[in-house]
C-alpha positions in Angstrom: 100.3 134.1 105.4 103.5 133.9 107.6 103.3 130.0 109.4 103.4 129.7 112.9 105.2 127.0 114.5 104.2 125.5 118.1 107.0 125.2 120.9 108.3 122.3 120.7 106.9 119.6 123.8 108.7 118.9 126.9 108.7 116.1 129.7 106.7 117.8 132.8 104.5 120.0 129.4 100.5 119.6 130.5 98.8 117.8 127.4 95.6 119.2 127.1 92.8 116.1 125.6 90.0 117.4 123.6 87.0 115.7 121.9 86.0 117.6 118.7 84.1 114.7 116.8 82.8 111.6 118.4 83.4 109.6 122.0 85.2 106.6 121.9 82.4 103.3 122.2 84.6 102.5 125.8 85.3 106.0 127.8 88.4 103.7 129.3 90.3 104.3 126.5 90.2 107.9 127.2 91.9 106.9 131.2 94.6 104.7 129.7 95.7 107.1 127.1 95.9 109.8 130.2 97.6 107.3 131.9 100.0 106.6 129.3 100.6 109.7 129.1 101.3 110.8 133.0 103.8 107.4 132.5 105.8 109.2 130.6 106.5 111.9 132.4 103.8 114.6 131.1 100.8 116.6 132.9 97.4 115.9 131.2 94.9 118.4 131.3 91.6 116.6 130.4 88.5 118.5 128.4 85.0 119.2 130.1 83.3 117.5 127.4 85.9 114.3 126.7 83.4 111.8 128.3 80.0 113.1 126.8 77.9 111.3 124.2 75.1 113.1 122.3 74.3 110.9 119.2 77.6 110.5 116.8 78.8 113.5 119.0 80.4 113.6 122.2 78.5 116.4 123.5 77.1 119.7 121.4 78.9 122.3 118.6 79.4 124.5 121.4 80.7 122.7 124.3 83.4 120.8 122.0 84.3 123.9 120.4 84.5 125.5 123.9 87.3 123.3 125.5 89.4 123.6 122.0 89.6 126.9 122.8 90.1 126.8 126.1 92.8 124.7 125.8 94.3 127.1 123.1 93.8 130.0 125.7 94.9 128.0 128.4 98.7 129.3 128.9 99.9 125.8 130.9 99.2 123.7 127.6 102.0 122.9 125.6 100.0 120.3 123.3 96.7 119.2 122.4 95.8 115.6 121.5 92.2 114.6 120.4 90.6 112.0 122.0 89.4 110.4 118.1 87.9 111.4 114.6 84.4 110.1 113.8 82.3 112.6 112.9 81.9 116.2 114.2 84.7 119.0 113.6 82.9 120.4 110.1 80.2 121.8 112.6 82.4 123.7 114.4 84.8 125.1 111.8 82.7 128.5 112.6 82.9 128.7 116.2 86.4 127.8 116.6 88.4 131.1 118.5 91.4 132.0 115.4 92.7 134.4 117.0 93.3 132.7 120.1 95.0 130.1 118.3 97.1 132.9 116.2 98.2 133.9 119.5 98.5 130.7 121.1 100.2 128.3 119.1 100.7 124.6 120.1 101.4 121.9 119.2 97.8 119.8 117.6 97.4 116.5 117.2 94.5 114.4 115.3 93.6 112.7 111.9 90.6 111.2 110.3 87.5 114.0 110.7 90.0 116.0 112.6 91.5 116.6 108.7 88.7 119.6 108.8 90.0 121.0 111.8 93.7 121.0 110.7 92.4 122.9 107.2 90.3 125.5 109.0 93.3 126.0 111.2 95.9 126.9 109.0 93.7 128.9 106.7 93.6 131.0 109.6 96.1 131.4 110.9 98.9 129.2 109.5 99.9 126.7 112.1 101.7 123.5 111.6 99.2 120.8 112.9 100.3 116.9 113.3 98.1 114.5 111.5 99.0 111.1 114.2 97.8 109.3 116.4 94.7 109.9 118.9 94.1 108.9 122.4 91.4 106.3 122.3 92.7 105.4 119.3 96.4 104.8 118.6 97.5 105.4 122.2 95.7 104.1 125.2 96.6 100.5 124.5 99.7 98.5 122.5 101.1 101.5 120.9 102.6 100.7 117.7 106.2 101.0 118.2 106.9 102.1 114.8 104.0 104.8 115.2 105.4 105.8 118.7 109.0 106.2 118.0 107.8 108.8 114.9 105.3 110.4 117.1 107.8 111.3 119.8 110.6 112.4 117.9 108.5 114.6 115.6 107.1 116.6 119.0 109.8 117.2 120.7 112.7 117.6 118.2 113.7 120.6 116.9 115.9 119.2 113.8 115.8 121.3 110.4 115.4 117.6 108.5 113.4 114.8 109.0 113.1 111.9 106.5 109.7 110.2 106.4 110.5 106.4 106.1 108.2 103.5 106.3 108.7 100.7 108.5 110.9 97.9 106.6 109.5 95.5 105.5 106.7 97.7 103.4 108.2 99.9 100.1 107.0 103.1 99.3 105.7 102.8 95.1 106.5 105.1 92.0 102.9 106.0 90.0 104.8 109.4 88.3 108.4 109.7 88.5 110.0 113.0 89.7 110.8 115.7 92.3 108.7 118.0 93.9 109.0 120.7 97.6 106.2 122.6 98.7 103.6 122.7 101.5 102.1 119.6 103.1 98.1 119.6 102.9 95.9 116.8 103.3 94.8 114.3 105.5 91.4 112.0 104.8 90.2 112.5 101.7 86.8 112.5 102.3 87.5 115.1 104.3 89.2 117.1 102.6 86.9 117.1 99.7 83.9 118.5 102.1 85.9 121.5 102.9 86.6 122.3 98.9 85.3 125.4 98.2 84.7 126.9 102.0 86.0 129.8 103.3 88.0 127.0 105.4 89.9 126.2 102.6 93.4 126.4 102.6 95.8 127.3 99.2 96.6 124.5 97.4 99.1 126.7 95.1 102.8 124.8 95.3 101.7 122.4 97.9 102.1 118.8 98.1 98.6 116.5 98.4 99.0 113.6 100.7 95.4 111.8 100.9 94.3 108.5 102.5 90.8 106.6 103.7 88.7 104.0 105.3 85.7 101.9 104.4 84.9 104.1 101.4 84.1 102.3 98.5 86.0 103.0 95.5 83.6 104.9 93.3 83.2 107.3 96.7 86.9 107.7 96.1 86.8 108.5 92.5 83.7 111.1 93.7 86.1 112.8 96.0 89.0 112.9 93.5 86.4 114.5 91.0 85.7 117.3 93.4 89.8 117.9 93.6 89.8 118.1 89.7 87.0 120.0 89.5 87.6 122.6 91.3 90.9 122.9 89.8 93.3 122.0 92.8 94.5 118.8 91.2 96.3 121.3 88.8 97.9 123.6 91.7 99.5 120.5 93.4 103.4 119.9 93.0 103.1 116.7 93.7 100.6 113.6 95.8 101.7 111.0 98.7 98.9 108.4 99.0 99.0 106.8 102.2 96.5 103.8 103.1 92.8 103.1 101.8 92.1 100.8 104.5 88.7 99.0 104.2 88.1 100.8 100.7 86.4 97.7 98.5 83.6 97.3 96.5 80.2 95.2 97.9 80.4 93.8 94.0 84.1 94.0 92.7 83.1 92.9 89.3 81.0 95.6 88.6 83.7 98.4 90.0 87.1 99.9 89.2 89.7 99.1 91.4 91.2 102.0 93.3 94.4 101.7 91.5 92.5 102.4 87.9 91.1 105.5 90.0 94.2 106.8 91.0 95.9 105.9 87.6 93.1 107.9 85.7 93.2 111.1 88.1 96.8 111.1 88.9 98.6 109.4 85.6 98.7 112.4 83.3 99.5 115.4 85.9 103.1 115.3 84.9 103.8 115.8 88.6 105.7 112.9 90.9 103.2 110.3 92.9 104.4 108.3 95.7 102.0 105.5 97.0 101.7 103.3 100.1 103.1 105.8 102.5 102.1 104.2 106.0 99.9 106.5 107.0 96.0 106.4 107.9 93.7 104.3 109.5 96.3 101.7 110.5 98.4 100.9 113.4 101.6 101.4 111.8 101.1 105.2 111.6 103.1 108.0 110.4 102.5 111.2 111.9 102.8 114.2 109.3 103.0 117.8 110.1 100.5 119.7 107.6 101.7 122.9 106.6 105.3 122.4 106.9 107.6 122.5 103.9 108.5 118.5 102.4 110.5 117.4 99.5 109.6 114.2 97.4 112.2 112.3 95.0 110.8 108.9 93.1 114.6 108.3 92.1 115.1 107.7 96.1 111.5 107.4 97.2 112.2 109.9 99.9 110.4 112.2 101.5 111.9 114.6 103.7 110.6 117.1 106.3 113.0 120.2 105.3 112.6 122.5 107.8 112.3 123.0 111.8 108.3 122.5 112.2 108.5 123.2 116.2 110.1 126.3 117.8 
């Protein structure tokens, strides 16, 4: 499938704010990210359903998967930024409006639950998403300058190269040594592995695996690597970035592996290169990637490198 790439975003661009998954526990988040926003110079178009709670939802399958495709539809939106992950986007996978977002594209910004979202996209119709920050999240209140400076640049430029770096003072690790291009996929792993073997699935042939967590305990982690092995995609990857595993610890550590034994067994004899400790996840300090767009990885260098335009 050809890949579409979204117009790249412009001061005076309307930002359209969506809530696929779960509200936010304080709806002012959701006003200071707008308002952040406006700051800067952009129009903020805000979802019907953005300040709804219905249980761990923020209102029903149909109402959040209406204003993502409204916004898709919507011809004045340049962007879309979710308001946060939680729970919620596997429900809609099936209601979501593919060929309005084939003929649509923009720019589509979210991580954490929003990683099934991102898959079911491109699997139908092959858009670069952003896995980054999120409005009640990241954004409405002491954004990360690290996280904003990458967030910023990767929306609205249009260079054919991007290196990925992480901030200073924290090294990206070596667990197979290597090279490796192909296709970005991933996003939370937890995620990911509940979308193995869908029709929402995307090809994992010549692709690189970038994978990160929170407050999973590690044999939850070693369950959801077993579903990549099992079904065989551990074998079509060129190559894995893990990012952060924030919160992931066992209740009794003496009677657990630690996630680096996890990742050694699953990861150690692939013959394919692995980076670790990108700054990327659940953390402040975030990196925003765009899934679906073509990266290079090199262990000599620990680099990896966005090699192509991923906006129009």
């Amino acid at each position: 499938m050809r890949r579409l790439k979204p117009p790249a975003l412009r001061k005076g661009d309307v930002i359209g704010i969506i809530s696929p998954a779960s509200s936010p526990d304080d709806f002012s988040r959701i006003d200071k990210g707008i308002a952040y926003l406006e700051s800067l110079g952009y129009r903020v178009k805000p979802g019907k359903y953005i300040y709804g709670r219905s249980g761990y939802l923020s209102a029903g399958d149909d109402e959040r998967a209406r204003d993502l495709n409204e916004m898709f539809l919507d011809p004045q939106v340049r962007a879309i930024i979710c308001v946060r992950g939680g729970y919620g986007t596997p429900r809609i996978l099936d209601k979501v409006n593919y060929i309005a977002i084939r003929k649509n594209p923009k720019i589509f910004v979210g991580y954490s639950d929003i990683t099934a979202l991102q898959f079911a996209i491109f699997k139908k119709t092959g858009l670069i998403t952003f896995s980054g920050p999120m409005l009640a999240v990241d954004i409405y209140s002491n954004f990360d300058a690290y996280a904003e400076e990458f967030f910023w640049r990767i929306l609205t430029s249009k260079s054919s190269k991007i290196e990925i770096k992480n901030p200073i003072d924290q090294d990206i690790q070596v667990l197979n040594h290597g090279k490796a291009a192909g296709t970005l996929l991933g996003g939370n792993l937890s995620l990911i592995a509940s979308i193995i073997g869908t029709k929402f699935q995307p090809d994992f042939n010549n692709s690189i695996l970038v994978i990160e967590d929170i407050g999973e305990e590690p044999y939850r982690i070693d369950r959801y690597l077993s579903q990549l092995k099992n079904s065989g995609i551990l074998n079509k990857i060129k190559g894995c970035i893990l990012g952060q595993f924030t919160d992931c610890v066992a209740k009794e550590p003496e009677k657990s592996l630690t996630l680096e034994q996890i990742f050694q067994d699953y990861f150690k004899n692939l013959g394919i290169p692995i980076l670790s400790n990108l700054s990327y996840g659940h953390i402040p300090q975030k990196i925003t990637l765009p899934i679906g767009a073509r990266i290079k990885i090199d262990t000599k260098r620990k680099t990896i490198t966005i090699v192509e335009k991923v906006l129009s």
